[in-house]
N, C-alpha and C positions, 0 to 999 in steps of 0.2 A: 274778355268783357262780354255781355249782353248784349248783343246787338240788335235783335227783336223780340218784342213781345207780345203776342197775341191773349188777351185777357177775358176771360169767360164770353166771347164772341156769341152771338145770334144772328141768326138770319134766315130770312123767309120769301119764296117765291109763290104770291099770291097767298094763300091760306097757309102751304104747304109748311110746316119747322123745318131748314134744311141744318143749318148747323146750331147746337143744341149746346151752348155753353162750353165752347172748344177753347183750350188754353196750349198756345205752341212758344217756346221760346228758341231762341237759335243762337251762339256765341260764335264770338271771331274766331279764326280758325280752325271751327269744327262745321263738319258736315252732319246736319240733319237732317233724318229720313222720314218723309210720312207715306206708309203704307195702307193699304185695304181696298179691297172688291169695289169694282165697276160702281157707283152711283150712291157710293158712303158720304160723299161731300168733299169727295179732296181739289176739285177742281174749282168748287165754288169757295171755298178755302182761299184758294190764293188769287180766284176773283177777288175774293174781300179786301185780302192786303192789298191790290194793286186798286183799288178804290172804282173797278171794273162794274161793282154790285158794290149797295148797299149793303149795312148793320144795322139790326134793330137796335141792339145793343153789345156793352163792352167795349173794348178801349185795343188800338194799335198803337205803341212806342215801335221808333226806329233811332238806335242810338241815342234814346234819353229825348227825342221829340216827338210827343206825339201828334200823329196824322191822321187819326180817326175819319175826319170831316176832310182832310187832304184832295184834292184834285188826283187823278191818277198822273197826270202830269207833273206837279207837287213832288208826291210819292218818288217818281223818277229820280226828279232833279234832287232829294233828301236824300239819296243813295242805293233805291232798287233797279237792281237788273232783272229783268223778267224776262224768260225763255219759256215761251205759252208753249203747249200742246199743239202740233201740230207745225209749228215752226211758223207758220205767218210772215216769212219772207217777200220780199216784193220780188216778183218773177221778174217784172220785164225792166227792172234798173241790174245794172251789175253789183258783182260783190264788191268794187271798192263804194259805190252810192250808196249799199246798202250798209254799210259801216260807217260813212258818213252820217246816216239816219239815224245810228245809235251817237252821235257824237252833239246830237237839237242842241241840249241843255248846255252847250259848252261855248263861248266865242266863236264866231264862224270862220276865223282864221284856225282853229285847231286841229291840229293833222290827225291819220289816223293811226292810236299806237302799233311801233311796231312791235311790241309783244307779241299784237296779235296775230303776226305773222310768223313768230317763232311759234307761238303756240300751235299754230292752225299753217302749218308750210303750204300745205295744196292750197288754201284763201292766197295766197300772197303768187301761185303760181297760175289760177286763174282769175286774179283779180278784173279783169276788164272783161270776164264771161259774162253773159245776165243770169241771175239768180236762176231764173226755171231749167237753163242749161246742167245744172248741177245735180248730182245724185242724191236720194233723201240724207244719206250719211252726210254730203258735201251740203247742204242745205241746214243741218242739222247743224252742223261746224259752226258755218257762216251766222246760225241765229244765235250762238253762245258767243260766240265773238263780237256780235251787234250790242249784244247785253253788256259786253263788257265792257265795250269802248269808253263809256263815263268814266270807266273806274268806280265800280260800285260799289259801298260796304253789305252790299245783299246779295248774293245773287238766288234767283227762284227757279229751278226748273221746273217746268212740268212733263212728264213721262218721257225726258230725251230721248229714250232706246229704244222707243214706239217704230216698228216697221223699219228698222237700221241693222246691215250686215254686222256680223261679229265682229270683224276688224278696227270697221268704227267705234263699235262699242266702248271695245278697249283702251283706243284711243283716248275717246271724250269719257274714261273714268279716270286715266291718266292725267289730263287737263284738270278735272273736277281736283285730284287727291295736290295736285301742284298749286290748286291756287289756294285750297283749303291751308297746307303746310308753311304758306306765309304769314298764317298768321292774322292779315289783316282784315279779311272777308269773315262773314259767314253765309253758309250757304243749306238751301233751304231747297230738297228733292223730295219731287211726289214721285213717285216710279213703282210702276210693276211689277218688272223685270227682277225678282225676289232675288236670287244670286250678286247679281251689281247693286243693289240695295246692301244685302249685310256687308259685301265686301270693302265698301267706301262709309256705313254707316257709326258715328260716335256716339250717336242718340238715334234710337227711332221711338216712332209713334204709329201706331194703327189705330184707322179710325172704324167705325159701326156706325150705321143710322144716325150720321151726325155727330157722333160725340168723340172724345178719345178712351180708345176702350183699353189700354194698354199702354206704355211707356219705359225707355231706359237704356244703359247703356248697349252701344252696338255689339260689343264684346258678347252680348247676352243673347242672340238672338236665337242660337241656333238652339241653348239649353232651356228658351222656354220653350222654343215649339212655336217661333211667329210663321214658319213657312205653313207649319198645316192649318195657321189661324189666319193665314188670307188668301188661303185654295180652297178654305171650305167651300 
């Protein structure tokens, strides 16, 4: 099923058109990829879904309600997980509080799953460290795992493999391809890292000056040519 739709989107910072009638959809259990060069709009993209930045115009459905005018809070608690750029962990709480933080939206008797500990074994073996003790891969972990605590029907990264050793990497594409293979998510990657993009991608999208310049199944990527069309 459709889990997101983004519908001819607009948006503008001061004068400036950043995104120019962008339309993204994403389905439960497929992973999709939105690619392109540094300052094309992908981060102010999923500003917009997370209601971080306004829309001038166009329309956000998540699972058939739309949250256009939604609170980024709202957004949350309707079913988005968001794993920002850069990870925005809380340094001086530990990782079990900072799991706790992904669980706001939930009764505050609600424990934290332990999926997340299957998923993410080193979160579960330094749980009582404080986040900033943690290495950017461990940090990395930790903010995927905060995203997921709700149980999201979304989940959003943005450029997870930003300054992360290979080993992690591999890891958190292994995590990404397990939760996409249930079925019940979809999931919604902006990433640079062109390799880990096709290899996890069922749909991508590259964007240009705003717009999407390109589209289709992952299977497809290598026989268009999208790697030399976002090293240009």
């Amino acid at each position: 099923m459709k889990m997101l739709q983004i519908s001819n989107v607009h948006q503008y910072y001061g004068g400036s058109h950043i995104l120019r009638g962008v339309s993204v959809s994403a389905t439960a259990g497929k992973i999709t990829v939105l690619l392109g060069r540094n300052g094309v709009g992908k981060s102010t993209l999923l500003k917009s879904l997370m209601g971080l930045v306004p829309i001038r115009e166009g329309s956000i459905v998540l699972n058939g309600q739309d949250i256009t005018k939604a609170t980024p809070y709202e957004r949350a608690s309707a079913g988005i997980g968001y794993v920002p750029q850069g990870r925005e962990i809380f340094n001086r709480l530990t990782v079990e509080d900072n799991l706790k933080i992904g669980l706001a939206s939930k009764p505050s008797s609600t424990a934290i799953p332990q999926e997340l500990f299957e998923l993410f074994p080193i979160l579960h073996q330094m749980r009582h460290r404080r986040g900033g003790d943690l290495s950017g891969g461990q940090q990395q972990q930790l903010a995927i795992a905060r995203a997921l605590a709700s149980g999201p029907k979304l989940l959003v990264l943005d450029e997870p493999t930003e300054g992360i050793q290979p080993s992690i990497i591999k890891e958190i594409g292994r995590v990404i391809r397990q939760l996409a293979s249930k079925g019940e998510m979809a999931i919604l990657l902006c990433e640079q890292y062109y390799d880990f993009a096709e290899e996890l991608a069922d749909q991508y999208l590259v964007m240009e000056r705003g717009q999407v310049l390109v589209e289709g199944p992952g299977s497809e990527m290598a026989a268009k040519g999208i790697r030399q069309l976002v090293s240009i």
